[in-house]
C-alpha positions as CSV (number, residue, x, y, z in Angstrom):
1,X,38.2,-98.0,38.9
2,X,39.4,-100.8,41.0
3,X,41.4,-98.8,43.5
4,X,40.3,-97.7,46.7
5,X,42.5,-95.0,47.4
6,X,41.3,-93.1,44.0
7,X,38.0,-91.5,42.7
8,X,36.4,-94.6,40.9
9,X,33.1,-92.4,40.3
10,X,32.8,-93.2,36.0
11,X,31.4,-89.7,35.5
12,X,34.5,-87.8,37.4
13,X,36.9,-89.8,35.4
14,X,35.6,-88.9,32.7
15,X,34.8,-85.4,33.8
16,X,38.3,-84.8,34.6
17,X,39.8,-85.7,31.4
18,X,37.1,-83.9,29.6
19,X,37.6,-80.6,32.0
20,X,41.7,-81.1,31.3
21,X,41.0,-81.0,27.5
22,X,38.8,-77.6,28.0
23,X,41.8,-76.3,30.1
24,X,44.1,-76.5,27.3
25,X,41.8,-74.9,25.0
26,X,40.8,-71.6,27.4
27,X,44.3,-71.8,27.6
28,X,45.4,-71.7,23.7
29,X,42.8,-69.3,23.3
30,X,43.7,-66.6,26.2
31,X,47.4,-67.4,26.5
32,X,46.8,-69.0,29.8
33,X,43.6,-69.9,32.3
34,X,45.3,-67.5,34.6
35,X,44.1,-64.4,32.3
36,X,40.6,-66.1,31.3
37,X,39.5,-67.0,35.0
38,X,40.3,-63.4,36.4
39,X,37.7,-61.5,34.2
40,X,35.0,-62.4,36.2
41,X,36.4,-61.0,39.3
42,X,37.3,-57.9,36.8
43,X,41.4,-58.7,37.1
44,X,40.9,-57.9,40.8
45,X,40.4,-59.8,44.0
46,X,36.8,-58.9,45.4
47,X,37.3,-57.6,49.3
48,X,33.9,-58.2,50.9
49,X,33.6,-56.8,54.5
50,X,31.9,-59.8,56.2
51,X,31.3,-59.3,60.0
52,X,31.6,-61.4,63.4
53,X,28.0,-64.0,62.3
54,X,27.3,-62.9,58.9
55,X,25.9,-65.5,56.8
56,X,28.5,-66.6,54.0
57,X,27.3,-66.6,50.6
58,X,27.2,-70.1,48.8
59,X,27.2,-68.3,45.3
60,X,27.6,-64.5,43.7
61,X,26.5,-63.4,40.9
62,X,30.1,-64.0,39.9
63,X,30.3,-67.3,40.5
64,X,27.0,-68.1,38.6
65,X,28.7,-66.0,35.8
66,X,32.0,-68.0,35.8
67,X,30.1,-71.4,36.5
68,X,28.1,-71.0,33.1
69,X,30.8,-69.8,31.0
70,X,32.9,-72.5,32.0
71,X,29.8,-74.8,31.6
72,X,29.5,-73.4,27.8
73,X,33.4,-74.2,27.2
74,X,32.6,-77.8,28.3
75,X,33.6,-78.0,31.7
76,X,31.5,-80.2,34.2
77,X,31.5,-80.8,37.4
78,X,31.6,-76.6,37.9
79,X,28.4,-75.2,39.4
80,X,28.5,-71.9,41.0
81,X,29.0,-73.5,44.4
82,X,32.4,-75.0,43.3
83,X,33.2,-72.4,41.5
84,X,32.5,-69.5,44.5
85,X,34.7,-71.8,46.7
86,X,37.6,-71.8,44.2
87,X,37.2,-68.3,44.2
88,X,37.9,-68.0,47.8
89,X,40.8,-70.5,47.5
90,X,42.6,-68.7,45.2
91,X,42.4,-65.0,46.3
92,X,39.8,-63.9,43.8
93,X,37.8,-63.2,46.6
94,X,38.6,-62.1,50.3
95,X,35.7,-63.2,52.4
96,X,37.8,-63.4,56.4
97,X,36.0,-61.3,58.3
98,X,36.4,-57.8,59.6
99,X,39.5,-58.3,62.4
100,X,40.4,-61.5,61.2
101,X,44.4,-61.6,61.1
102,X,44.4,-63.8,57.3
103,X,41.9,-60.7,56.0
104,X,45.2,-57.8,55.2
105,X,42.8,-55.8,53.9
């Protein structure tokens, strides 16, 4: 907690650990997060087809879905914000807009 260049918040710390020991579990129990995290995407990356100006979603109904579950497993630190934005991070969801050269779909 004494060093500048890391998160000294008490409550991440802790969350961190506490969300590392739910990992392990989610993955015991689905044989790895991998498989658990996909089902509410439906084991398939959601294309949206966003144009040119359209306002971006800060939550689906998807990411409220996954936010509570993990929530119920013990998570923190996960509200449906965090969780939409991982979902764009990791291909779960394609939001790039219509003629943008990253979309490939």
């Amino acid at each position: 907690m004494n060093d500048a260049g890391i998160v000294r918040n008490r409550l991440k710390i802790e969350g961190t650990v506490k969300n590392a020991k739910a990992f392990l579990t989610v993955q015991e129990e689905f044989g790895s997060f991998n498989a658990y995290i996909w089902q509410f995407v439906g084991g398939a990356p959601i294309v949206n087809t966003r144009q040119p100006g359209e306002r971006m979603p800060a939550t689906t109904p998807e990411s409220d879905a996954m936010s509570k579950a993990l929530k119920k497993r013990g998570f923190t630190f996960v509200g449906s914000t965090i969780c939409y934005a991982f979902m764009q991070a990791t291909g779960m969801v394609n939001d790039h807009i219509v003629g943008c050269p990253a979309r490939r779909a």
